[in-house]
RODREN-218520 format. One record per residue (C-alpha): chain; y, x, z. Coordinates in nm, 2 decimals. Layout:
<voros>
VORO   c        Y        X        Z
VORO   A        Y        X        Z
...
</voros>
This chain:
<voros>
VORO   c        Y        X        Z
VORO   A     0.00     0.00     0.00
VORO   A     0.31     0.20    -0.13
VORO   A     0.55     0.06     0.11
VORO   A     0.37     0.15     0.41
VORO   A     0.33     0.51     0.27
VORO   A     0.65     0.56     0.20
VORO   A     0.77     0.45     0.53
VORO   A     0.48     0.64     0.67
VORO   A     0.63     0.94     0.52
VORO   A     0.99     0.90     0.54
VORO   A     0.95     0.79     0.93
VORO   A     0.63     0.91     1.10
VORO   A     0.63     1.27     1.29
VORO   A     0.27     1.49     1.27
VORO   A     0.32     1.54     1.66
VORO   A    -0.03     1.80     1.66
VORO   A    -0.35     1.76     1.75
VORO   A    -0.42     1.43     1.53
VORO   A    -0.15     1.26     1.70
VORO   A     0.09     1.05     1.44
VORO   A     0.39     0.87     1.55
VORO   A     0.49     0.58     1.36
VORO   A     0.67     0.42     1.63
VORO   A     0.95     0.29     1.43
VORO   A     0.68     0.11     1.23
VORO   A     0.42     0.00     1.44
VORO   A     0.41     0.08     1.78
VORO   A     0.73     0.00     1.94
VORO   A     0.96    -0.14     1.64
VORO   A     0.83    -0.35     1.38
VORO   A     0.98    -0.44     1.07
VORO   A     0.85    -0.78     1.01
VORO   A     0.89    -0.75     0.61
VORO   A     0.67    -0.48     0.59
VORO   A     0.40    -0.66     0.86
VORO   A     0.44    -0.96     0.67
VORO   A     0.34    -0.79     0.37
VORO   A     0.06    -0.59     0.54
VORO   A    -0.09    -0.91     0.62
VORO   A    -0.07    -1.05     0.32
VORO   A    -0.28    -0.69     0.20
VORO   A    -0.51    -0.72     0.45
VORO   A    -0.63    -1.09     0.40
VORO   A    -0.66    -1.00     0.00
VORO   A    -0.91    -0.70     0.12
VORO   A    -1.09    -0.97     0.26
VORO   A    -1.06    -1.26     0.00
VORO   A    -1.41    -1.40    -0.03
VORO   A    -1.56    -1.35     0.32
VORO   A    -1.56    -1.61     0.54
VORO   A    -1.36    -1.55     0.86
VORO   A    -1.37    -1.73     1.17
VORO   A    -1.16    -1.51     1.40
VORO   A    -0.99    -1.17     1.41
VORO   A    -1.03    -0.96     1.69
VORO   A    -0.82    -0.62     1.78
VORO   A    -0.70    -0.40     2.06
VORO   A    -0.40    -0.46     2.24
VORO   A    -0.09    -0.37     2.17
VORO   A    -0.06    -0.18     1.85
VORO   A    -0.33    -0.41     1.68
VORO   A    -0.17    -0.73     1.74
VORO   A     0.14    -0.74     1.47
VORO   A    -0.12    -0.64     1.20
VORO   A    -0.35    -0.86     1.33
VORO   A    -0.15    -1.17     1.34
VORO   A    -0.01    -1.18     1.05
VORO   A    -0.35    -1.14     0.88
VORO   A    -0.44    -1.40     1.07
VORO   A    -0.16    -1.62     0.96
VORO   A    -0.25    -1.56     0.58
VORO   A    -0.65    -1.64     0.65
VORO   A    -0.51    -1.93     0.87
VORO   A    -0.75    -1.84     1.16
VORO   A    -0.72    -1.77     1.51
VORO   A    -0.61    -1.40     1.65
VORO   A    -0.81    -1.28     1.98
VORO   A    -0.64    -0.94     2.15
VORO   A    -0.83    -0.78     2.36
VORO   A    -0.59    -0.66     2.68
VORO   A    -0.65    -0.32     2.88
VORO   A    -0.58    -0.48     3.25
VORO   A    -0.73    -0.79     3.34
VORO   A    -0.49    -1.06     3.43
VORO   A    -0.56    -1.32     3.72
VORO   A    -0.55    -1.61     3.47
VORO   A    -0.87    -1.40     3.32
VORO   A    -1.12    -1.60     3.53
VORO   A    -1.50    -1.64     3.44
VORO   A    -1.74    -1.39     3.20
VORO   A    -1.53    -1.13     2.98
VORO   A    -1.67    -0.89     2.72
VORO   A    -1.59    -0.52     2.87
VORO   A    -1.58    -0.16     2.69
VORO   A    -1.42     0.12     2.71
VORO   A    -1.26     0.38     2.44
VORO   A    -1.07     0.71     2.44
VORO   A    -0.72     0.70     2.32
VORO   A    -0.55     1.00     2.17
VORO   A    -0.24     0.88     2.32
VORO   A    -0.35     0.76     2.64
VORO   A    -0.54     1.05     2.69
VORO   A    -0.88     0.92     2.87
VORO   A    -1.09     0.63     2.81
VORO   A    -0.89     0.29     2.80
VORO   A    -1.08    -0.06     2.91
VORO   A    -1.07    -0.33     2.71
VORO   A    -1.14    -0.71     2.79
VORO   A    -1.16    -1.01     2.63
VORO   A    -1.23    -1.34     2.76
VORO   A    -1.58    -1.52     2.64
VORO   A    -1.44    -1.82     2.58
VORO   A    -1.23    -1.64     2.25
VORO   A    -1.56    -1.49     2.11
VORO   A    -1.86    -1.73     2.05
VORO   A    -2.20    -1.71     1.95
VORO   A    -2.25    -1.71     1.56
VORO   A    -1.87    -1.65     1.44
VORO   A    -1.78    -1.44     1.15
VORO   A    -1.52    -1.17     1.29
VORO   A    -1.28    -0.96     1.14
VORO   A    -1.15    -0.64     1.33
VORO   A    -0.80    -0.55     1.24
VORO   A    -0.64    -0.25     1.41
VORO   A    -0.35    -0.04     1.39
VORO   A    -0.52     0.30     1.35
VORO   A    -0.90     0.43     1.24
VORO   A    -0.97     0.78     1.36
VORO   A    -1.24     0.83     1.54
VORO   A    -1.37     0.51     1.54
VORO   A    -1.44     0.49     1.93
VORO   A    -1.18     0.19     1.97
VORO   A    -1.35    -0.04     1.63
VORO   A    -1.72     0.04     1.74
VORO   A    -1.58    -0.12     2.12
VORO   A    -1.46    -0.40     1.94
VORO   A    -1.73    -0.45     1.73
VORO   A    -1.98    -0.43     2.01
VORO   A    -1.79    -0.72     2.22
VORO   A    -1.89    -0.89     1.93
VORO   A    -2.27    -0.80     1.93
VORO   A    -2.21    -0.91     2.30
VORO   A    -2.07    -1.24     2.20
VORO   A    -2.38    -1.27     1.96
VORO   A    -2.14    -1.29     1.65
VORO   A    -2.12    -1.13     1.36
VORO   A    -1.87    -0.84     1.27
VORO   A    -1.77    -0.91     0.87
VORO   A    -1.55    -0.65     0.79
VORO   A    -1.27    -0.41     0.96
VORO   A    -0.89    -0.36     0.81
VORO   A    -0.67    -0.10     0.97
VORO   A    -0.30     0.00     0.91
VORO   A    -0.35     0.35     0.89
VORO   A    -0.72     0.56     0.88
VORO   A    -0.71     0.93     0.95
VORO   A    -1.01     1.01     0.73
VORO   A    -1.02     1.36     0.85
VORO   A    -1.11     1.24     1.23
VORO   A    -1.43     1.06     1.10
VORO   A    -1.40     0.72     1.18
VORO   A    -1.57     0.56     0.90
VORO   A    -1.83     0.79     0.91
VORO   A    -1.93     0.71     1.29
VORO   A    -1.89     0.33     1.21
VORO   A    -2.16     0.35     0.91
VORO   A    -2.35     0.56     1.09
VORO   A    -2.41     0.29     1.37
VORO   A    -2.51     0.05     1.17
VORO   A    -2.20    -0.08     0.98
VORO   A    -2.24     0.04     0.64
VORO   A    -2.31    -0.29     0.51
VORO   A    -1.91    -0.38     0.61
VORO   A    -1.65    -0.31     0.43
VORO   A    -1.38    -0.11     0.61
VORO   A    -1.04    -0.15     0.42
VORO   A    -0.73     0.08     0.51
VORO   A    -0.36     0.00     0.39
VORO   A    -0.31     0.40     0.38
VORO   A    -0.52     0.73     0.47
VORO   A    -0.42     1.01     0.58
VORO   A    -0.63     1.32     0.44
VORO   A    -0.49     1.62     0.63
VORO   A    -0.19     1.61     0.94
VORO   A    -0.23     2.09     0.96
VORO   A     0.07     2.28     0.96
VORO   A     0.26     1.95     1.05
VORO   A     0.20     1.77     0.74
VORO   A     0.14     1.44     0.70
VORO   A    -0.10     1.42     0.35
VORO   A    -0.15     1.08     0.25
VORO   A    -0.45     0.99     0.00
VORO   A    -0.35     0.86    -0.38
</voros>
């Protein structure tokens, strides 16, 4: 998706270590154009696969997320990192690293978002190792639903996200990214054609 890359590449800052900032596009302001747009992206990776729900990560996830969501006209489940006292009854718990966060992150979601037999689409800011999508995908294993597809914002291929993911049993699912990063050395930020 040009526009994302070339706000990708006018904006975001190779920080080291993996670590890309694209917080004035996606993690702290949001320019609802271009999330408008990525959403209307997203749901055309998807056209032809029936979609009950989308499922992602809290906070990042959520813009991208719902305005897929509001193309595909279908419900948008987060799932949070600190359980709120309105939380009450079974939830669907895992953990993942996060780059940022630096250590493992939990994340919830309620049962009574996720049910048995549902077709779900993961759509999350950021694939890179894939530790966070596998998470997600396995609440849905846990809800006894079935994981369709995954769309994220932004895949570092270089991290091996996608490879993880098909190697653990997803390589039936196609795994769409609006742009890929191939190389962040030397502070470059290399996008992929």
């Amino acid at each position: 998706m040009q526009a994302l890359k070339d706000r990708i590449l006018a904006e975001g800052q190779n920080l080291g270590s993996g670590i890309l900032k694209i917080d004035s596009i996606l993690n702290h302001q949001i320019y609802p154009d271009l999330m408008v747009e990525m959403g209307r992206e997203m749901a055309k990776r998807f056209e032809g696969i029936h979609i009950d729900r989308i499922l992602t990560a809290e906070i990042s996830g959520i813009a991208p997320a719902l305005t897929t969501g509001m193309v595909l006209n279908v419900p948008v489940v987060y799932a949070r990192k600190k359980k709120p006292i309105t939380m009450a009854g079974p939830v669907f718990l895992e953990t993942a690293p996060s780059h940022t966060k630096g250590g493992d992150v939990p994340l919830l979601v309620s049962a009574e978002f996720l049910h048995a037999g549902e077709k779900v689409l993961i759509v999350d800011d950021f694939l890179a190792t894939g530790k966070t999508l596998m998470a997600l995908a396995r609440m849905v294993q846990s809800a006894k639903a079935e994981v369709v597809g995954v769309g994220v914002v932004v895949e570092k291929s270089f991290e091996g996200g996608r490879e993880l993911m098909r190697q653990n049993g997803y390589s039936h699912l196609p795994i769409e990214a609006l742009a890929t990063i191939i190389n962040m050395d030397n502070g470059r930020i290399v996008l992929a054609e």
